[in-house]
C-alpha positions as CSV (number, residue, x, y, z in Angstrom):
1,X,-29.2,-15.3,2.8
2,X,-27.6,-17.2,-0.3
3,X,-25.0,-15.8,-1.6
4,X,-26.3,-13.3,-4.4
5,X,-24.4,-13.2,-7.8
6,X,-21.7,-10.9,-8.7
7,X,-22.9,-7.5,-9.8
8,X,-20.6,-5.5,-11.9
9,X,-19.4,-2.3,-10.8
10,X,-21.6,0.1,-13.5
11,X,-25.4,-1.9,-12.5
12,X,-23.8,-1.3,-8.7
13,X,-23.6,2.3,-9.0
14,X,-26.1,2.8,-11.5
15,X,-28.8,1.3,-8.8
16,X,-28.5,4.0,-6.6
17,X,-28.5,6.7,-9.1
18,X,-32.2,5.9,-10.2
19,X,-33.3,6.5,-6.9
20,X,-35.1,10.1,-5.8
21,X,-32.6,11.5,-3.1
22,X,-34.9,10.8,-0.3
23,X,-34.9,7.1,-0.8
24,X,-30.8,7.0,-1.3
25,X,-31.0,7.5,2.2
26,X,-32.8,5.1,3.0
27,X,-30.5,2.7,0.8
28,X,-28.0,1.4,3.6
29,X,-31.6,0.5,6.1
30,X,-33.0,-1.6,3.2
31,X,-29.8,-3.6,1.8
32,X,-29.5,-4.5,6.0
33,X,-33.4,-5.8,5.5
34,X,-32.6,-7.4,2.2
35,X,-30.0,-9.7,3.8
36,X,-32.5,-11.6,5.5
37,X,-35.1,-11.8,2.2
38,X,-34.7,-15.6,1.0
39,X,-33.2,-15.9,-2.6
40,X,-33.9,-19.0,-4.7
41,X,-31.3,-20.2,-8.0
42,X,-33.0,-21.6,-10.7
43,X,-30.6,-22.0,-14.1
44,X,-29.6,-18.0,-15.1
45,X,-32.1,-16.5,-12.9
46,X,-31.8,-15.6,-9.0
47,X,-35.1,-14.8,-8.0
48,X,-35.2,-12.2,-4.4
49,X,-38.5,-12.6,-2.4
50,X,-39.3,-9.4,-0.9
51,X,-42.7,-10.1,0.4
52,X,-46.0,-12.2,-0.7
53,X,-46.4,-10.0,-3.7
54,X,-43.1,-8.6,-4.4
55,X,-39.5,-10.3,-6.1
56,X,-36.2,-8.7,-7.3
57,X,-34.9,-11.0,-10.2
58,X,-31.6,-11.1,-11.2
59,X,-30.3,-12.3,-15.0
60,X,-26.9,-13.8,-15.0
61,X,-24.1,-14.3,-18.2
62,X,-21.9,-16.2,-17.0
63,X,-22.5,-16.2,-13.4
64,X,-22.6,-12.4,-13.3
65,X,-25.4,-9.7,-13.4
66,X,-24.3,-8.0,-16.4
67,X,-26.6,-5.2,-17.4
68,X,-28.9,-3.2,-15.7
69,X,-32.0,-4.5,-17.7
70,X,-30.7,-7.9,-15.9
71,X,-32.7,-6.6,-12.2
72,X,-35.7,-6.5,-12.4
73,X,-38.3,-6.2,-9.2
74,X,-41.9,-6.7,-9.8
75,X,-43.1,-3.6,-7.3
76,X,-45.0,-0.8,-9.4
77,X,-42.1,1.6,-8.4
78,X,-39.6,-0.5,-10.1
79,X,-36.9,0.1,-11.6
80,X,-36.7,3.3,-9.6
81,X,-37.1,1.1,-6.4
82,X,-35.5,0.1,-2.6
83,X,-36.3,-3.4,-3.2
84,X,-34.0,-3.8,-6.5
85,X,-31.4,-0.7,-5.2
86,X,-31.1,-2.9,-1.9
87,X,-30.2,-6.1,-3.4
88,X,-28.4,-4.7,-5.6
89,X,-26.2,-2.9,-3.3
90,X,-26.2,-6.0,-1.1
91,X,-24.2,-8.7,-4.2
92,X,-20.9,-8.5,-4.6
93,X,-19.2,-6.6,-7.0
94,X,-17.8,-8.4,-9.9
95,X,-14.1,-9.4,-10.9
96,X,-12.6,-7.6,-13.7
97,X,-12.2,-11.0,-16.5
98,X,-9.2,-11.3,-18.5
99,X,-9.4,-10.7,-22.1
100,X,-8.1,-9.5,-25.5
101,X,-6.6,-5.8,-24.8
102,X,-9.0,-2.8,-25.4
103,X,-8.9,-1.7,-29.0
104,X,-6.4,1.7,-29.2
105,X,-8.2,4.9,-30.0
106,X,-6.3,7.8,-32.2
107,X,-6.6,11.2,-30.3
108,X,-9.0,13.6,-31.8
109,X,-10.0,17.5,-30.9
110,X,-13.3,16.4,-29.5
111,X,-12.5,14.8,-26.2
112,X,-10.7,11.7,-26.7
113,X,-10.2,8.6,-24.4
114,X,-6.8,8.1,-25.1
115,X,-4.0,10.4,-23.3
116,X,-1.5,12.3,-25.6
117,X,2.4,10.9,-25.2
118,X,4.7,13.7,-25.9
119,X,7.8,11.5,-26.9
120,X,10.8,13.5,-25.5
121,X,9.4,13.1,-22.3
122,X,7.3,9.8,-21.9
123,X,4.7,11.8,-19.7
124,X,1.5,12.6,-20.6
125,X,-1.4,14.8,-21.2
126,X,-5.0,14.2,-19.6
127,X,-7.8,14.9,-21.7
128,X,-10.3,17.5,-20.3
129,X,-12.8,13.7,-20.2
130,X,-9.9,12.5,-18.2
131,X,-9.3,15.3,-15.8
132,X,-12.8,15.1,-15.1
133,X,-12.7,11.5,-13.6
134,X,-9.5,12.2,-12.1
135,X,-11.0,14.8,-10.2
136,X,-14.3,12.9,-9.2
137,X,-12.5,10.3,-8.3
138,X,-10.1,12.1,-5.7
139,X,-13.3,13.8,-4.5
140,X,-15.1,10.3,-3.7
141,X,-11.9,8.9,-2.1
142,X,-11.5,11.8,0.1
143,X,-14.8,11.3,1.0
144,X,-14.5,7.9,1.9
145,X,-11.7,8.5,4.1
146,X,-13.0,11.5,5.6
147,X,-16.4,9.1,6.5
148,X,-14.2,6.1,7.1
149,X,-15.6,2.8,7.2
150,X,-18.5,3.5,9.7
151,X,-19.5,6.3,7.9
152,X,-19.0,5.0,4.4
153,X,-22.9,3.7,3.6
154,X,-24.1,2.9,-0.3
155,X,-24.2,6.3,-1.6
156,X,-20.4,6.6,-1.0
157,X,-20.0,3.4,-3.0
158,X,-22.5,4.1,-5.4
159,X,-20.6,7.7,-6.0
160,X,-17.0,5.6,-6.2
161,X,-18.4,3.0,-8.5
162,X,-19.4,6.1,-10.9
163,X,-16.3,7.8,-10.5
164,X,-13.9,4.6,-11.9
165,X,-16.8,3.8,-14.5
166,X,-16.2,7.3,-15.9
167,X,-12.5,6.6,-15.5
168,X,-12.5,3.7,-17.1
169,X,-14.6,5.3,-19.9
170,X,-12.2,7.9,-20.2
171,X,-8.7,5.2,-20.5
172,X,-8.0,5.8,-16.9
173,X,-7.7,2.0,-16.2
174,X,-5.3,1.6,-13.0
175,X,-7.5,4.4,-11.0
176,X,-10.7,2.8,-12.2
177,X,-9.6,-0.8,-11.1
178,X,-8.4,1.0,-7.8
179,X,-11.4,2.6,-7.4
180,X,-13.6,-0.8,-7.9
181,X,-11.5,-2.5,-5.1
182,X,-12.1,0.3,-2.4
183,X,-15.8,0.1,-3.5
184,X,-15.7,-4.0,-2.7
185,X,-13.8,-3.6,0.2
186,X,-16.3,-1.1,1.5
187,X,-19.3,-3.6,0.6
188,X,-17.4,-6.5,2.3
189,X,-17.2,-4.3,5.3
190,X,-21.1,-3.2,5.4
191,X,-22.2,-6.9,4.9
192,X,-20.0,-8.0,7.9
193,X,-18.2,-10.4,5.6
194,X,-15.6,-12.2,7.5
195,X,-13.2,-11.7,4.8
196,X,-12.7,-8.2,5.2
197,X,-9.5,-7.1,6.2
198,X,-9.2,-3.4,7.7
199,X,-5.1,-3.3,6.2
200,X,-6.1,-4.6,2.7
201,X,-8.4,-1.7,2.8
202,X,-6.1,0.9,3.7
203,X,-3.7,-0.3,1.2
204,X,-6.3,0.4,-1.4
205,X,-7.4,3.6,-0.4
206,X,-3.6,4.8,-0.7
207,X,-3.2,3.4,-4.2
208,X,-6.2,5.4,-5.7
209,X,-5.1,8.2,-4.1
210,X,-1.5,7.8,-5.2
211,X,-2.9,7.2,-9.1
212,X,-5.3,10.6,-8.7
213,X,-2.8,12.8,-7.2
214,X,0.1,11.4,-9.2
215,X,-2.6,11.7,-12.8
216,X,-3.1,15.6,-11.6
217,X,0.6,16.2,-10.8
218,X,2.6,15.0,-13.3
219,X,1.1,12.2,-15.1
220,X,3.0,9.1,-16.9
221,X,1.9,5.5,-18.7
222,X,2.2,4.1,-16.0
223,X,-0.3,5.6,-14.0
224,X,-3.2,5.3,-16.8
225,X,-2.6,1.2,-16.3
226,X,-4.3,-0.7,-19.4
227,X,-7.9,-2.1,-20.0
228,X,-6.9,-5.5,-19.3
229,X,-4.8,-8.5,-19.8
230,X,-3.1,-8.6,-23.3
231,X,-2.9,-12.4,-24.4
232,X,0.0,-12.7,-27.0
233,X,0.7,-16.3,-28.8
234,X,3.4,-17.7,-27.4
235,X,4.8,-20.3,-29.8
236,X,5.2,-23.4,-27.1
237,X,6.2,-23.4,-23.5
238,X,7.3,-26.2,-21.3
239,X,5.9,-26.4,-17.9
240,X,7.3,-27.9,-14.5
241,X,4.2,-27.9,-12.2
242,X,5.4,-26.4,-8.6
243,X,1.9,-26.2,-6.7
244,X,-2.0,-25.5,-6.9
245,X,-3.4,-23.1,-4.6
246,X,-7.5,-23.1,-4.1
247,X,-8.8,-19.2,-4.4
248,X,-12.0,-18.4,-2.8
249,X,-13.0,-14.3,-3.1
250,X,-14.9,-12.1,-0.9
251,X,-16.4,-10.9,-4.0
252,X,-18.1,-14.4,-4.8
253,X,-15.3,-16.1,-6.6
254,X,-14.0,-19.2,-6.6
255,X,-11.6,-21.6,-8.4
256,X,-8.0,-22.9,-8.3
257,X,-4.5,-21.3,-9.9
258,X,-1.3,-23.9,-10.8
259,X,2.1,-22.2,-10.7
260,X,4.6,-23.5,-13.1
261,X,8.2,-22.9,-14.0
262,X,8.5,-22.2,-17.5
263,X,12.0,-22.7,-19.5
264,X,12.8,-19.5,-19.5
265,X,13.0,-19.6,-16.0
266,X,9.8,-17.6,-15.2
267,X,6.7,-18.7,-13.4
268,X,3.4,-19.0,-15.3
269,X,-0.1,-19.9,-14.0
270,X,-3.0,-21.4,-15.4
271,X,-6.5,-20.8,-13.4
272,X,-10.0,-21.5,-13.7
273,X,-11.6,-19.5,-11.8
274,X,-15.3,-18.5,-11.8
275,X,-18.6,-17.6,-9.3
276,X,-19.0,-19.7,-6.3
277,X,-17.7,-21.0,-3.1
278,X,-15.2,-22.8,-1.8
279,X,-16.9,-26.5,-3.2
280,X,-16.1,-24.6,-6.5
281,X,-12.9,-24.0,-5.9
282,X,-11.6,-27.7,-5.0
283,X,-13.8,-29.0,-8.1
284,X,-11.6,-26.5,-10.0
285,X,-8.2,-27.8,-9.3
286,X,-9.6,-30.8,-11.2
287,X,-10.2,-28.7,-14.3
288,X,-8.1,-29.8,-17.5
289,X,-5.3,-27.8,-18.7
290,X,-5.9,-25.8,-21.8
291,X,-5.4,-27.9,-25.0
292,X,-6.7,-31.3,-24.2
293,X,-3.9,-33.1,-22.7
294,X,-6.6,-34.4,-20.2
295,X,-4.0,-33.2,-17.8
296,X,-5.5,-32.2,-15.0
297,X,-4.5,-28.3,-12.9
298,X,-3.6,-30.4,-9.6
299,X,-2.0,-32.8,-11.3
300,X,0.8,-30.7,-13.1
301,X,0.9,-28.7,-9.7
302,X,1.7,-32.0,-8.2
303,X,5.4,-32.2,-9.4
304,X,3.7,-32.5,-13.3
305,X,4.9,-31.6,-16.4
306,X,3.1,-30.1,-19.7
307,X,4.5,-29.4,-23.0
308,X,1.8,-26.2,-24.7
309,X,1.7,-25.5,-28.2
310,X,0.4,-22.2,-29.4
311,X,-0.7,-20.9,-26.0
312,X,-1.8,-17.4,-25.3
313,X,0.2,-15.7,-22.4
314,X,-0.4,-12.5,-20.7
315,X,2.6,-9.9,-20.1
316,X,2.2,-11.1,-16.1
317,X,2.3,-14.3,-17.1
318,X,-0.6,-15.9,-16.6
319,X,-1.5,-18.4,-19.3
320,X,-4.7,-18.6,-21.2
321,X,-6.8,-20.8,-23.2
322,X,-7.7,-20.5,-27.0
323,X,-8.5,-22.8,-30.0
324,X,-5.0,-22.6,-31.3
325,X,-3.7,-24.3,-27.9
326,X,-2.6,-27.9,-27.8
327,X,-1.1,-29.6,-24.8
328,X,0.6,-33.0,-24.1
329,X,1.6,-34.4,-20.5
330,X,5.5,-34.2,-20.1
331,X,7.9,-35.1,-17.2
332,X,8.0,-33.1,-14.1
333,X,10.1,-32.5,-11.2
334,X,10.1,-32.7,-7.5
335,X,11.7,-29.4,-5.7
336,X,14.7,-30.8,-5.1
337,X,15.5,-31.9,-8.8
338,X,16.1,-29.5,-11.3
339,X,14.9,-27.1,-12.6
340,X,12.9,-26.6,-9.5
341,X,15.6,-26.7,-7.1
342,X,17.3,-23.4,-8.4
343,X,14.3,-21.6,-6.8
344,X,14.8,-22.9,-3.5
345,X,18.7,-21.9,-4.1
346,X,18.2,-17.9,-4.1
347,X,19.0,-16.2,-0.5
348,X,15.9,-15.7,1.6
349,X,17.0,-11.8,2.2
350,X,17.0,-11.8,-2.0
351,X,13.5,-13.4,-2.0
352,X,11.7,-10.8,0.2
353,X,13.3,-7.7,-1.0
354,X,12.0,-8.9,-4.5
355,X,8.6,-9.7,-2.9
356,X,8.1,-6.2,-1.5
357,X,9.2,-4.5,-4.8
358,X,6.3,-7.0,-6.4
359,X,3.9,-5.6,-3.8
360,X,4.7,-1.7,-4.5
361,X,3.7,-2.4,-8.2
362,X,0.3,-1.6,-10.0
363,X,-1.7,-4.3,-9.1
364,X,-2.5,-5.1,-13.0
365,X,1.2,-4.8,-13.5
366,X,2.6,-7.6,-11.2
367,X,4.5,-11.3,-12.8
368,X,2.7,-14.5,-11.3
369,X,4.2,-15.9,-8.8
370,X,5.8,-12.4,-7.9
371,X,5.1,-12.6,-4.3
372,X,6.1,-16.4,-3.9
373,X,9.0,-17.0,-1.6
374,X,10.8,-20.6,-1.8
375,X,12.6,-21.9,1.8
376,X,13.7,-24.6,3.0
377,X,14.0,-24.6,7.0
378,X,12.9,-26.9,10.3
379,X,10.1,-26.6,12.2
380,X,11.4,-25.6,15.8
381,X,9.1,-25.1,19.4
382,X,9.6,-21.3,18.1
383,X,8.5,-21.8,14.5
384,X,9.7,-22.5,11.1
385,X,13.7,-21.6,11.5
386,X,14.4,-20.3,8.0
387,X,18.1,-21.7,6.5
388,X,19.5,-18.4,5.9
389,X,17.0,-16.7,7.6
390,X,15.1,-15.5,10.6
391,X,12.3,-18.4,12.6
392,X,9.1,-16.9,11.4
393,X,5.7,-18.4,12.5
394,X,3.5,-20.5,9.4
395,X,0.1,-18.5,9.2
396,X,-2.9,-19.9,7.0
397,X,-3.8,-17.8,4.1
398,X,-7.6,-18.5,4.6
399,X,-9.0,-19.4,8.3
400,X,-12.2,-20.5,6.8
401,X,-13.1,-24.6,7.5
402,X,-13.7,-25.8,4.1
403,X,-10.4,-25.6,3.5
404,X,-7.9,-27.4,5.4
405,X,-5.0,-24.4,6.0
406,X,-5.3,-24.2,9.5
407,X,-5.8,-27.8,10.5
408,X,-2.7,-29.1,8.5
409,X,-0.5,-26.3,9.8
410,X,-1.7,-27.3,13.1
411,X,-0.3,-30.9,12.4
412,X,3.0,-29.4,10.8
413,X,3.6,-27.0,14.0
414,X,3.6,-30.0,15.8
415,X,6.5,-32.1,13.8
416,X,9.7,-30.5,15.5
417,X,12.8,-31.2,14.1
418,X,10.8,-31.9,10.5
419,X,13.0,-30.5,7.6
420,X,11.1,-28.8,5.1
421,X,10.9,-27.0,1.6
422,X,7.9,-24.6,1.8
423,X,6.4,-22.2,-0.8
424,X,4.6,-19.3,1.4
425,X,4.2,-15.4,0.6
426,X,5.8,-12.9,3.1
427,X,3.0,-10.5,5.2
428,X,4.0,-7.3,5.9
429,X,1.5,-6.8,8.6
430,X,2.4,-9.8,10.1
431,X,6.3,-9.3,9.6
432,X,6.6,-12.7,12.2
433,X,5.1,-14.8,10.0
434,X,4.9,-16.3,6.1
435,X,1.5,-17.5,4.8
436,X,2.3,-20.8,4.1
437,X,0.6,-22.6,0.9
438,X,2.7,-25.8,0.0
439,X,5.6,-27.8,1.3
440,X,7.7,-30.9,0.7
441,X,9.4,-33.3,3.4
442,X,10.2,-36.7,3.4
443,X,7.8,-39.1,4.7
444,X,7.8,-41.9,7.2
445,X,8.6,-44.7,4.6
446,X,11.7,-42.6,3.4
447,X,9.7,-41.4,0.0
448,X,9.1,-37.3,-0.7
449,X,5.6,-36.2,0.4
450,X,4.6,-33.0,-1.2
451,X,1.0,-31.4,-0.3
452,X,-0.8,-28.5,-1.3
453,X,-1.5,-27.2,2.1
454,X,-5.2,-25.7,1.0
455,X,-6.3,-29.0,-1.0
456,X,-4.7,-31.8,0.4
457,X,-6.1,-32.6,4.6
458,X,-2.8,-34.3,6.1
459,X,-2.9,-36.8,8.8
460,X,0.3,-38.0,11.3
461,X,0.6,-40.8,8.7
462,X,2.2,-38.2,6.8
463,X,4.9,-37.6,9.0
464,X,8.1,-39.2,10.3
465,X,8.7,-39.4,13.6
466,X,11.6,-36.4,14.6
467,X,13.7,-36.5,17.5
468,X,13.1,-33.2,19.6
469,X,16.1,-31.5,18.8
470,X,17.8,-27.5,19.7
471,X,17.9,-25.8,16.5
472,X,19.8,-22.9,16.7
473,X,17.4,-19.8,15.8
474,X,17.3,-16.5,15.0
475,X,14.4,-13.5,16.4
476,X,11.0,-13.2,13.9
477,X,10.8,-10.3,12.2
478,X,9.4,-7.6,14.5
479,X,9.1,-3.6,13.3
480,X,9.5,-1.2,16.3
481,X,6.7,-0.1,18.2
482,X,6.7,3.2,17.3
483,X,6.2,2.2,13.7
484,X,3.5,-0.3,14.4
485,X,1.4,2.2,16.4
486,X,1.9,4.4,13.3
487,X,0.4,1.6,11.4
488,X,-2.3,1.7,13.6
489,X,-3.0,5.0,13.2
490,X,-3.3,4.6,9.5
491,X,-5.4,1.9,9.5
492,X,-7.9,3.9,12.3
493,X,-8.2,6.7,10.5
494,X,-9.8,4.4,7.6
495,X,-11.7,3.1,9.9
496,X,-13.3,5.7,11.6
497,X,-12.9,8.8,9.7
498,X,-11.7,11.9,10.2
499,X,-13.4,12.9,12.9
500,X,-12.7,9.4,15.3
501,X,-8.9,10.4,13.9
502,X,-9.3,13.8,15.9
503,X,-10.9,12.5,18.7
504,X,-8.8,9.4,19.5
505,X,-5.0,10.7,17.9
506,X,-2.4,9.9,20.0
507,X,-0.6,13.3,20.1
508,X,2.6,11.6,21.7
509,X,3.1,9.4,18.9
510,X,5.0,12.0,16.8
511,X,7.1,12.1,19.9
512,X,7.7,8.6,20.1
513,X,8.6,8.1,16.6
514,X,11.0,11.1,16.5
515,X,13.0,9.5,19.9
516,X,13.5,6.6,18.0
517,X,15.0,8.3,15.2
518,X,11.7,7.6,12.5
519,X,11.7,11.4,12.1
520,X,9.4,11.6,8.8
521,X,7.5,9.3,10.8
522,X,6.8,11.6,13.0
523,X,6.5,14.5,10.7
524,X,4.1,12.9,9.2
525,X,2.2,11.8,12.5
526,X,2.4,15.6,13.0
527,X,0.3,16.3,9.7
528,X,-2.2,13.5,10.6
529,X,-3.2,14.8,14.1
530,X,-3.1,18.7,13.0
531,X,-5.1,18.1,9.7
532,X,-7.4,15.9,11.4
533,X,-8.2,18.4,14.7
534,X,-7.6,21.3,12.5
535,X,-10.6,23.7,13.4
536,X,-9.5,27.2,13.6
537,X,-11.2,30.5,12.8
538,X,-11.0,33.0,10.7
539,X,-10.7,37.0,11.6
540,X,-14.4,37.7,12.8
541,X,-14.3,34.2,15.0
542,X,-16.1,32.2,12.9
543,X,-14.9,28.1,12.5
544,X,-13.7,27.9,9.7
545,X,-14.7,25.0,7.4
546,X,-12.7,21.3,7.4
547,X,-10.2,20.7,5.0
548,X,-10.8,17.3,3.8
549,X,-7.9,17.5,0.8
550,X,-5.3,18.8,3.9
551,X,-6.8,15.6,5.7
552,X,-6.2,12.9,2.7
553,X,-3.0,14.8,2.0
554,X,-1.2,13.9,5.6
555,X,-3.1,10.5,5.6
556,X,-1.7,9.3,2.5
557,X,1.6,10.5,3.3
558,X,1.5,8.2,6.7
559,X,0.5,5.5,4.7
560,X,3.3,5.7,1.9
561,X,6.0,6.7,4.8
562,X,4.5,3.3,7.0
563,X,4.4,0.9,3.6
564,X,8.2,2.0,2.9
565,X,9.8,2.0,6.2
566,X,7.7,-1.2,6.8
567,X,9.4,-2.8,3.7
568,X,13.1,-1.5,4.7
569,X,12.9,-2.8,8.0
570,X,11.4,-6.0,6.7
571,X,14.3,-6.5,3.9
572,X,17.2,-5.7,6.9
573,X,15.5,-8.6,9.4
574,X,16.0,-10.8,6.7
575,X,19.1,-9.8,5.9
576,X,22.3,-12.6,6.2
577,X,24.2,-10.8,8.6
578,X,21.6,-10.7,11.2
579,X,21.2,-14.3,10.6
580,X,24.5,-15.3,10.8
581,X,25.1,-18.2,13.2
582,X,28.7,-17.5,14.5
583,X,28.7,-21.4,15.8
């Protein structure tokens, strides 16, 4: 099927709702028929052939099916139909697009959207609109998990997507933006997408219910997030490029995003990203920074320099465009020269305790660049050996073919005794590795090559020939057992539910984690397996009913415990004195 446009979140959920209740279930049946119904593009319209007589159209602004007049299906049933339900539960949701910050609403006695700040104490006070979502959604979550993936089917999206558009309609922006991810993740995962990623989901699930239990208990700013990207003039910034890194979404995205040190010494990105496919997203790093310079993204990634008048820049960062903005090409900088080469100058053990304190942040709260780490190191037989740091294995942020990750890492993995400076972001579910996205070595002829590991296809021209040489090296990263199978267990339970959690828990695990000394590990563990298998009965013998709130209680609490034991074992394998080369 061709890929179908991005659907926003309120036309997802509102396709389902239209529907009697005996064709909802039918919905999941019909979107798995709907993938093989041929779609032709013409201009704004995406026209869905159902049959001989019958076609779902789609109406796009801007690459994305906006409003729910926007599908239309030409069967006499229509709108309250399978054919446009199905195809609309099929597309992918859309991305949230940055903007001008929602317009602040006073608090009034009739219901408000806005949550009251009592000042002495910074916390705040939901709104009964407010503790309505807040409730719906930790109902639709719990649901989820309680299903898990297998048992998740479009009426458990379709109720999530409601849920965060009534949050979001309420001010509740960080649960509704959580909520919108679970629901893509969920889609990604019914459409077989090769994208999806079983951890990523996880991680979501546990941030909106964090953000639900946390608005219920005792909620604060942070939790209520903000509508979206506030873009402030910025008088003028100077710009050393660092690198361009091709983005290509499950969700039907595409584009490119430069990374530049500003001179305040904080990273900004520009980005151009927009519906498509990977094509898209090499054409983008092509795309001219904002304020006709005629300076190209790629180019000021490629050791480029920019002088910006009058640009717009978010609170994270990210820079945007505007008529106001003016641009003009300046010098740059290779990594080594300054002001680039202080990056590579901060301890590794610094860099990935920072990283993981970026990652435990609100997703809409994080800098650019937050998660980058800068090394410099050798490829070894055993990996990349990290100069103050452990030999950790390069791993391709995207596997797929159009871009050239894999093959060029491939090459590089090959090059022992190569010294190189390398930008990558650290995994935490693959502590033995970094995700590698750009590095800088010298070349055969003696002059600095510097490639952007997802745009740029390397050959062995590239390379000098190295003598095979022993580097001395220290372990990867590796988190105990115990901990990993707790990891496991986590990710499972999404998986399967609550009911594959009870049939498959591994009731030694608590022991195990407990022998190693992980013992809120294996309190937890405890919770999970009890909560999960918990069917007891009440005075006259009867089974009682399933606690589903008991069961997402003890889940999320495994999650959190995993995430932060995770990270502090993480930020101690890094640390110098485990790396210390006594030679």
């Amino acid at each position: 099927m061709t890929t179908l446009p991005p659907v926003t979140a309120e036309v997802a959920a509102a396709a389902l709702e239209s529907l009697p209740t005996r064709l909802r279930k039918r919905a999941d049946s019909a979107a798995a028929k709907a993938a093989n119904w041929p779609v032709a593009v013409t201009d704004a319209k995406v026209v869905v052939r159902v049959d001989d007589s019958t076609t779902v159209t789609l109406t796009t602004t801007a690459g994305v099916v906006t409003s729910a007049e926007d599908a239309v299906c030409s069967c006499l049933l229509a709108p309250a139909c399978l054919h446009r339900a199905a195809v609309l539960t099929l597309a992918p949701l859309a991305e949230e697009t940055d903007g001008p910050a929602a317009t602040a609403v006073v608090p009034s006695d009739a219901g408000d959207s806005t949550p009251v700040v009592p000042p002495e104490t910074g916390a705040v006070d939901l709104t009964p609109p407010q503790s309505a979502a807040v409730d719906a959604l930790r109902v639709a979550a719990t649901a989820v998990l309680a299903a898990g993936v297998t048992g998740s089917g479009a009426v458990h999206r379709a109720t999530l997507l409601h849920a965060a558009h009534s949050a979001r309609v309420a001010g509740l922006h960080r649960a509704a933006a959580a909520a919108v991810r679970v629901a893509r993740r969920l889609s990604e995962a019914g459409t077989g997408d090769p994208a999806f990623r079983l951890p990523e989901l996880a991680s979501e699930l546990a941030e909106l219910l964090t953000v639900a239990v946390g608005l219920r208990r005792a909620p604060d700013p942070d939790l209520i997030g903000t509508a979206r990207r506030a873009y402030t003039a910025n008088g003028s910034l100077r710009l050393h490029g660092l690198f361009t890194e091709p983005v290509v979404t499950a969700s039907g995205y595409a584009g490119a995003v430069t990374y530049a040190l500003a001179q305040d010494g904080r990273l900004r990105s520009l980005s151009d990203v927009a519906p498509g496919d990977a094509d898209r997203a090499r054409q983008a790093a092509g795309a001219a920074v904002p304020g006709g310079s005629a300076l190209t993204l790629r180019e000021l990634g490629d050791h480029g320099g920019a002088i910006l008048t009058d640009p717009t820049v978010s609170p994270d960062g990210r820079i945007g465009g505007g008529g106001a903005v003016r641009s003009v090409r300046a010098s740059g900088a290779r990594w080594h020269e300054e002001p680039l080469a202080t990056l590579w100058r901060r301890s590794p053990a610094d860099q990935v305790a920072a990283a993981l304190r970026w990652s435990a942040e609100p997703a809409d709260a994080r800098d650019a660049g937050g998660d980058l780490l800068f090394l410099t190191g050798t490829i070894t037989g055993g990996g990349f050996a990290v100069d103050g740091g452990p030999t950790v294995r390069l791993l391709a942020p995207d596997e797929s073919p159009e871009l050239p990750y894999v093959e060029n890492l491939r090459l590089l993995a090959g090059a022992h005794g190569l010294s190189l400076r390398l930008v990558a972001r650290l995994t935490a579910d693959r502590p033995s590795g970094v995700r590698a996205l750009a590095a800088a070595w010298q070349g055969a002829d003696g002059d600095p090559v510097r490639a952007d590991l997802g745009l740029r296809r390397l050959n062995r021209t590239h390379l000098p020939r190295t003598a095979t040489a022993v580097i001395p090296s220290t372990p990867a990263p590796a988190l105990p057992t115990e901990l990993d199978l707790l990891r496991r267990a986590v990710d499972r339970a999404v998986a399967g539910g609550r009911a594959v959690t009870a049939t498959v828990a591994d009731g030694a695990l608590p022991r195990r984690l407990a022998a190693v000394g992980l013992t809120t590990g294996a309190a937890c563990a405890r919770a999970l397996v009890d909560t999960a298998s918990d069917r007891r009965h009440d005075a006259l013998g009867r089974l009682r009913p399933a606690d589903p709130e008991a069961y997402a209680r003890a889940w999320l609490a495994s999650s959190t415990y995993a995430s932060a034991a995770t990270a502090s074992l993480l930020t101690a394998a890094w640390a110098p004195e485990r790396n210390h080369d006594p030679a």
